[in-house]
C-alpha positions as a printed Julia matrix, in Angstrom:
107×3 Matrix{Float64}:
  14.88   -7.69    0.97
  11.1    -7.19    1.59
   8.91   -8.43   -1.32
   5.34   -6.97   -2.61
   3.59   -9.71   -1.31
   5.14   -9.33    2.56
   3.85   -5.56    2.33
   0.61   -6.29    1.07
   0.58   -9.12    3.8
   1.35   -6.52    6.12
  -1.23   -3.86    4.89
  -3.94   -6.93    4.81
  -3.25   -7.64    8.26
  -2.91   -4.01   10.18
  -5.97   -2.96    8.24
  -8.17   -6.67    9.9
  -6.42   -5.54   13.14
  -7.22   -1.73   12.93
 -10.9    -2.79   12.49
 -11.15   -5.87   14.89
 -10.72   -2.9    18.07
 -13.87   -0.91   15.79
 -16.9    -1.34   17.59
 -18.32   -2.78   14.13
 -15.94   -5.59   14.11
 -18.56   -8.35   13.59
 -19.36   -6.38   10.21
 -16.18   -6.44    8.41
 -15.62   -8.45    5.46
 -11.99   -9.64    5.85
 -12.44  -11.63    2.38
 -12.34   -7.92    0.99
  -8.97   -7.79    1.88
  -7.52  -10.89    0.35
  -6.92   -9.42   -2.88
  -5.13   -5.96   -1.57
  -2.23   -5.28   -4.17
   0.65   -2.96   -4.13
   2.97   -2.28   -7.37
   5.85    0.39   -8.49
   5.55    1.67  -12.29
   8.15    4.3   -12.97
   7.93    3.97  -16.71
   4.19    5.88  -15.39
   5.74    8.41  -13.33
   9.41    8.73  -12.8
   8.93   10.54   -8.87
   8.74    7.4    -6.11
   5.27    6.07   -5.45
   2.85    3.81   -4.85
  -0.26    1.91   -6.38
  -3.06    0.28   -3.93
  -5.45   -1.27   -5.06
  -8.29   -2.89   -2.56
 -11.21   -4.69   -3.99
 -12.45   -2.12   -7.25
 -10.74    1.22   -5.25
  -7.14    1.89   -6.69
  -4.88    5.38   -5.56
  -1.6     5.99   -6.01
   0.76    8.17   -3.64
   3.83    9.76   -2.92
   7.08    7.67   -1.41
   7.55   10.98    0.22
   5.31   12.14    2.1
   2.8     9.54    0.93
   0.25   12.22   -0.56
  -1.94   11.02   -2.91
  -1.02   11.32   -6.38
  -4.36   10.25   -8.09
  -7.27    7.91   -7.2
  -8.63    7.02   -4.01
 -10.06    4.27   -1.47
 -12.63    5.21    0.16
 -12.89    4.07    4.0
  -9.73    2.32    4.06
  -7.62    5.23    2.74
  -7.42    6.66    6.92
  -5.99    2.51    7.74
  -3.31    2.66    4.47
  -2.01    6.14    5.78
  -1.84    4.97    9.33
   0.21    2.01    7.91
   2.48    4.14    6.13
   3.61    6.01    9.46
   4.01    2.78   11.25
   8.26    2.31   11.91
  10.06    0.51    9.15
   7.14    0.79    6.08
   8.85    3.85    4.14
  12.03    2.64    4.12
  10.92   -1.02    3.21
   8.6     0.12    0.44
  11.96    2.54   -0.92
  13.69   -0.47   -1.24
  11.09   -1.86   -2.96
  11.56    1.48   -5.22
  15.1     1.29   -5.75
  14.84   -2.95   -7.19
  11.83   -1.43   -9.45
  13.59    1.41  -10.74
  16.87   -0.91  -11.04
  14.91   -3.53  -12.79
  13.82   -0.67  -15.25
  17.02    0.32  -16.19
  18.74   -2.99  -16.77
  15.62   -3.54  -19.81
């Protein structure tokens, strides 16, 4: 079972990648991404989602089709989506879901 931190490992690391082939690579603060965090609340909203948060930006969005529920961030919103289509993130993040939701209901 995948954990929060392993996905926001994974989000820190294809977003330094995604950048490192931009031809402003010398100009990206990777400390920025050090503090990326992803949580579930479904006592806040009962459909599947997701909350980012990177640096003081915070969105949340669909499990779905990962629209965007509320929020945003900024230049790094195109890099999260891109994430989300990469092979094996939705179904690792609906785990993720399910041992929320399941955590919810056994309180």
């Amino acid at each position: 079972m995948t954990s929060f931190k392993e996905m926001e490992d994974n989000l820190k690391n294809f977003i330094i990648q995604e950048q490192s082939d931009a031809h402003n690579a010398r100009n990206t603060n990777r400390g920025k991404y050090n503090n990326i965090k992803l949580w579930m609340d479904p006592t806040k909203n009962v459909m599947p989602h997701l909350f980012i948060r990177i640096s003081i930006s915070e969105a949340c969005y669909s499990l779905g089709d990962f629209s965007k529920i509320n929020g945003g961030l900024g230049y790094e919103e195109r890099f999260v989506i891109k994430w989300f289509g990469r092979y094996g993130v939705k179904e690792k993040l609906a785990d993720l879901w399910s041992s929320t939701e399941k955590v919810k209901e056994d309180k």
